[in-house]
C-alpha positions in Angstrom: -7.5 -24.1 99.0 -7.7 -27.7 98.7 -6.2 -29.7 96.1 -9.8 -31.1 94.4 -10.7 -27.4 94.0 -7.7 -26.5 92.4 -8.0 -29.6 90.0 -11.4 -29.4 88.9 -10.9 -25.2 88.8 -8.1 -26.3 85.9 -9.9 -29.3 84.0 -12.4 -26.8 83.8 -10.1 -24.0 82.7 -8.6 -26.2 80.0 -12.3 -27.5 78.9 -13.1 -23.8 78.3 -10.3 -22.7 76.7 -10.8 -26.4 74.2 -14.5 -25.1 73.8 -13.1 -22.0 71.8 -11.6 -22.9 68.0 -10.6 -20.4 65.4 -11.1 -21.0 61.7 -8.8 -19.1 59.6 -10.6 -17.3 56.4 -11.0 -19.3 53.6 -11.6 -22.3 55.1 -14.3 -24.1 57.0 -13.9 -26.6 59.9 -16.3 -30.2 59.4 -17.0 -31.1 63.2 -18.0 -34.6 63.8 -19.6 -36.2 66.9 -18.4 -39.9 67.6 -17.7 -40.0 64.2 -21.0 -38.7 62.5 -21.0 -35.3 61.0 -22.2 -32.7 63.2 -22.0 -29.3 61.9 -19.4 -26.3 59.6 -18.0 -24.1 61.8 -17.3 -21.0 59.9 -14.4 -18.3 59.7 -13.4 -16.8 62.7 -13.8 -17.7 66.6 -16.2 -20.2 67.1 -17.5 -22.5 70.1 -17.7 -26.6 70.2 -18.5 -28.7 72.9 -14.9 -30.1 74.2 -14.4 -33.7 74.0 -17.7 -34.3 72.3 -16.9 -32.4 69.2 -13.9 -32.9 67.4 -12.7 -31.0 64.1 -12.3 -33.9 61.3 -11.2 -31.7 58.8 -10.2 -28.4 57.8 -11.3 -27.4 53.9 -10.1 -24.9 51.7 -12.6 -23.2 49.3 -9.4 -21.5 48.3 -8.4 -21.9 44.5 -5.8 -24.3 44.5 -3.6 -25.1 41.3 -1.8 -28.6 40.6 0.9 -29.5 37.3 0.6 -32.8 35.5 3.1 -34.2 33.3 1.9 -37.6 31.3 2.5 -39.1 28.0 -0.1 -40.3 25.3 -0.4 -42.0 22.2 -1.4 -40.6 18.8 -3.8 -42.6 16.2 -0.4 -44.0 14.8 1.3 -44.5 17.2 3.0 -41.4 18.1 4.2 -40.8 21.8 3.3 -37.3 23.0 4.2 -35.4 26.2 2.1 -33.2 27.7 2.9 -30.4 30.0 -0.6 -29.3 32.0 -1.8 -27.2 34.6 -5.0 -27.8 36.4 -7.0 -24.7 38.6 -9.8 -26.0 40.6 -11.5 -25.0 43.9 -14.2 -26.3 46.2 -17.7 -25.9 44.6 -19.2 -23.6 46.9 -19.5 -23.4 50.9 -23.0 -25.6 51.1 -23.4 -27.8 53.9 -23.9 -30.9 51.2 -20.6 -29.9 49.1 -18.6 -29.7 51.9 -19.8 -33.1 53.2 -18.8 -34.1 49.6 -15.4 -33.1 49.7 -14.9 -34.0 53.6 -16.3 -37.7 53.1 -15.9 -38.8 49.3 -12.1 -39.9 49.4 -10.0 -41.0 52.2 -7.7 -38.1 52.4 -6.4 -35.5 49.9 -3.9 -38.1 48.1 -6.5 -40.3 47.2 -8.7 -37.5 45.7 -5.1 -36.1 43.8 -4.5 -39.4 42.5 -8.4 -39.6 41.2 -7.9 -36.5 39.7 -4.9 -36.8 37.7 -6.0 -39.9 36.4 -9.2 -38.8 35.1 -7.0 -35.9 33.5 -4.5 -38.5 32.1 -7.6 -40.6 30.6 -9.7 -38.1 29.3 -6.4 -36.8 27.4 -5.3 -40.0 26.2 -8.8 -40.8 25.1 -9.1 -37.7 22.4 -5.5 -38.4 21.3 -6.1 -41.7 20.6 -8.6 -40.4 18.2 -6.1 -38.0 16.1 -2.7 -38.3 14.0 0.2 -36.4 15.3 0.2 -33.9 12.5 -3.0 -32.9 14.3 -1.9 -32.8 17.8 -0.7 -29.0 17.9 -3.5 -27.8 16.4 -5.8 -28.9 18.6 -4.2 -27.3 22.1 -7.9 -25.9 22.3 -10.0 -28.8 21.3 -8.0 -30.8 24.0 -8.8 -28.4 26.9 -12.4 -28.3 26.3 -13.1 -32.5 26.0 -10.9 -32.5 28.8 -13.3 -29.9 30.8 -16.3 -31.4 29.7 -15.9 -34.9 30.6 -14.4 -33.4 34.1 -17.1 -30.8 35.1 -20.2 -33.5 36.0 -17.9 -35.8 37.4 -16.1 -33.2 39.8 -19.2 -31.8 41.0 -19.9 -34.9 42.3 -17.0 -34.8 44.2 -17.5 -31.5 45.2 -15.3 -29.6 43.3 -15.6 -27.1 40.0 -12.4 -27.3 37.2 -11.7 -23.4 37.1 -9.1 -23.8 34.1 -7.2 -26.2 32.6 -3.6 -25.0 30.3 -1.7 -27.3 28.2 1.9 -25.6 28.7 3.7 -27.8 26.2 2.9 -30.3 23.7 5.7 -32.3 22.6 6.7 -35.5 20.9 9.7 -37.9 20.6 13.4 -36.3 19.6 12.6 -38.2 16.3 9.5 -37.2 15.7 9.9 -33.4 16.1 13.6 -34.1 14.1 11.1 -35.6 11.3 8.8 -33.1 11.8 11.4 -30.4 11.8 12.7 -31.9 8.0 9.1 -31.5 6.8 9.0 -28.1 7.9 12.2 -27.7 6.0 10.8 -29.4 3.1 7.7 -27.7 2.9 9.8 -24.2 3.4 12.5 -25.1 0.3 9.0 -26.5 -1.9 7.6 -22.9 -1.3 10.4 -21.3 -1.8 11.1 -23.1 -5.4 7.8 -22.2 -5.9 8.1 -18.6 -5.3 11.1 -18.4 -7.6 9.5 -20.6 -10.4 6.3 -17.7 -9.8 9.0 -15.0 -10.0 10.8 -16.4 -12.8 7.4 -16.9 -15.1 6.5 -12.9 -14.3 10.0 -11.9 -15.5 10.1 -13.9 -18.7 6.2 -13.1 -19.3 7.0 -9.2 -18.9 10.4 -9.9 -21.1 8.2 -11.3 -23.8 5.3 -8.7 -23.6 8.3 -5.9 -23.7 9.9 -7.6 -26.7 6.5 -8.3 -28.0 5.8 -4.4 -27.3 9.3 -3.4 -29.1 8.7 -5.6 -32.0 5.4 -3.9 -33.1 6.7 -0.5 -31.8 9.8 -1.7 -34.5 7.3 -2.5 -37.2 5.2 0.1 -37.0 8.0 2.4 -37.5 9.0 0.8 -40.3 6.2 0.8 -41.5 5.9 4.4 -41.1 9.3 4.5 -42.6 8.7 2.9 -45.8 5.2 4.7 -46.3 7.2 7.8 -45.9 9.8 6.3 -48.6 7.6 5.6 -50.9 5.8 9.3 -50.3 9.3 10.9 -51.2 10.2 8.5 -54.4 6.6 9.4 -55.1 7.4 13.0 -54.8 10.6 12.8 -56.7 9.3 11.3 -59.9 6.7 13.5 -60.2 9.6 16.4 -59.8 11.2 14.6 -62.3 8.6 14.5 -64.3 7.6 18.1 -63.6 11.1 19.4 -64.6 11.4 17.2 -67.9 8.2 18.1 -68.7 9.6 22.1 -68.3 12.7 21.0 -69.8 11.3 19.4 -73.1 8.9 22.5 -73.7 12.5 24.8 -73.2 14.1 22.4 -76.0 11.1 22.8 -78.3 10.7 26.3 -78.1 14.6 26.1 -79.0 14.1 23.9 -81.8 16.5 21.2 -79.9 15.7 17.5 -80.0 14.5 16.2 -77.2 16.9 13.0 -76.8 19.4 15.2 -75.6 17.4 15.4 -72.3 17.1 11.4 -72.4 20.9 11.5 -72.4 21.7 13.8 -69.9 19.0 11.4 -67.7 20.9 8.4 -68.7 24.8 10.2 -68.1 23.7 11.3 -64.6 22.7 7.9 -63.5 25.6 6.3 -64.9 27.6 9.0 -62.1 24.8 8.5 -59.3 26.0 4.0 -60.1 29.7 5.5 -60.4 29.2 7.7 -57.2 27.2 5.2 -54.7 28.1 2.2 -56.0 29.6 -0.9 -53.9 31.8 -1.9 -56.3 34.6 -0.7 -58.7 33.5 -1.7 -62.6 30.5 -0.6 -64.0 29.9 -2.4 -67.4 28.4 -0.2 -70.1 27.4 -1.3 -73.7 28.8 1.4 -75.2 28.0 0.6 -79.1 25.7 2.7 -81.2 23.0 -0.4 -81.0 22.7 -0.2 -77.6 22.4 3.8 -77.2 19.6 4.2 -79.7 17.8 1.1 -77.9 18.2 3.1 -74.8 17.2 6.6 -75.9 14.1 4.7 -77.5 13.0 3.4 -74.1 13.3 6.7 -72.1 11.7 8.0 -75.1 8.6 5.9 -74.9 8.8 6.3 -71.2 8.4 10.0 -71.3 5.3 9.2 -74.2 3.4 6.9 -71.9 3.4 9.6 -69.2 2.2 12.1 -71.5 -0.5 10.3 -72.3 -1.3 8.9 -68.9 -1.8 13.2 -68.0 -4.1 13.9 -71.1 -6.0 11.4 -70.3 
């Protein structure tokens, strides 16, 4: 066999075998002619014309995840680091997107940097815009101004922002150690708070139960001396009852009646020398004073006689 055949037998061997290309799946192949976009070639085994086709670049529809870490500035002028992750993917598998994302940037580190900076800017922008008591409250707030300045501007590019997460928010070690003593602060003021709240219930129910025991008190004695005066009520008129019987015993016995006014006036000199504090009773004990005293009972005992007839 001559040496020509066997040459042209292998150039066209290896042109047939360069014809055949295999695209993994998820992923398309951009094929170019002489530098001018040509065609996609698809997953799978697919056929280009050797030498004249060449594959510019292979592109992942795949999602595909990238972490930021940047720094930003607060309204005054508080540094804050931010922790993010990023999920985005290629738009969709259109002839047009994929031209996008083949031809828009020079390579893959061109579009990264582009990315992250637009990231970093949008970020820095809201911050700029809010105090740093606000910052961690607004985890949320950030992701969404971040997503909607990014969506138009990505699609251009030929890309769509999946999700976005802010991992960690955190400031300077002196601002979190300041922030850390408000916390403190705000934790001790509660807690005096809470205490001063406790200490006004127990002193309010302490009054209301003294105020409660002090009328329960009062009423009792009040009670008490109604019921007092019921029994000295009670006793004169037994008193009176008996020396009413008494005197109508003596006058049916032809006795005088001051002899009852005497016993009275004998048995409460025992009740003072029985129940008495102290150790001398002073008595006038002359004849003067006796018949002034039997007088008075005497007039006494006539006044409530009358009081009954009438």
């Amino acid at each position: 066999m001559p040496v020509t055949t066997i040459v042209v037998a292998v150039v066209l061997l290896l042109l047939l075998f360069m014809s055949f290309v295999t695209v993994q799946q998820g992923t398309v192949a951009v094929i170019t002619v002489f530098g001018k976009f040509q065609r996609i070639l698809r997953p799978g085994l697919n056929f280009k014309i050797p030498v004249i086709e060449k594959i510019f670049k292979r592109i992942s529809y795949q999602n595909r995840s990238i972490e930021l870490k940047f720094q930003a500035i607060t309204q005054d002028q508080a540094n804050v680091n931010f922790s993010a992750m990023l999920l985005y993917s290629v738009l969709n598998q259109e002839i047009e997107i994929i031209k996008s994302v083949a031809f828009k940037f020079v390579d893959e580190r061109n579009f990264m940097q582009a990315l992250i900076r637009s990231v970093e800017g949008s970020v820095r922008a809201f911050v700029a815009t809010k105090k740093q008591s606000e910052i961690l409250q607004l985890r949320m707030e950030i992701i969404h101004h971040v997503k909607e300045q990014l969506d138009k501007q990505l699609e251009d590019w030929g890309y769509h922002l999946h999700d976005m997460q802010m991992n960690d928010i955190a400031f300077d070690e002196v601002i979190m150690r300041s922030m850390a003593q408000v916390v403190a602060s705000n934790n001790l003021k509660a807690a005096a708070e809470n205490e001063g709240q406790a200490l006004l219930i127990t002193k309010t129910k302490a009054a209301e139960a003294d105020g409660n025991a002090i009328k329960i008190s009062a009423e009792a004695e009040r009670q008490a001396a109604q019921l007092r005066g019921q029994g000295v009520a009670l006793f004169r008129e037994e008193v009176a009852r008996g020396m009413a019987l008494a005197a109508k015993e003596m006058e049916s016995a032809h006795l005088d009646a001051s002899f009852i006014l005497f016993s009275m006036w004998t048995d409460a000199i025992k009740h003072f020398a029985e129940n008495g504090q102290g150790n001398t009773i002073f008595l006038d004990g002359s004849a003067d004073n006796y018949k002034r005293t039997i007088q008075q009972l005497m007039s006494t005992m006539q006044g409530d006689d009358l009081k009954k007839k009438s």
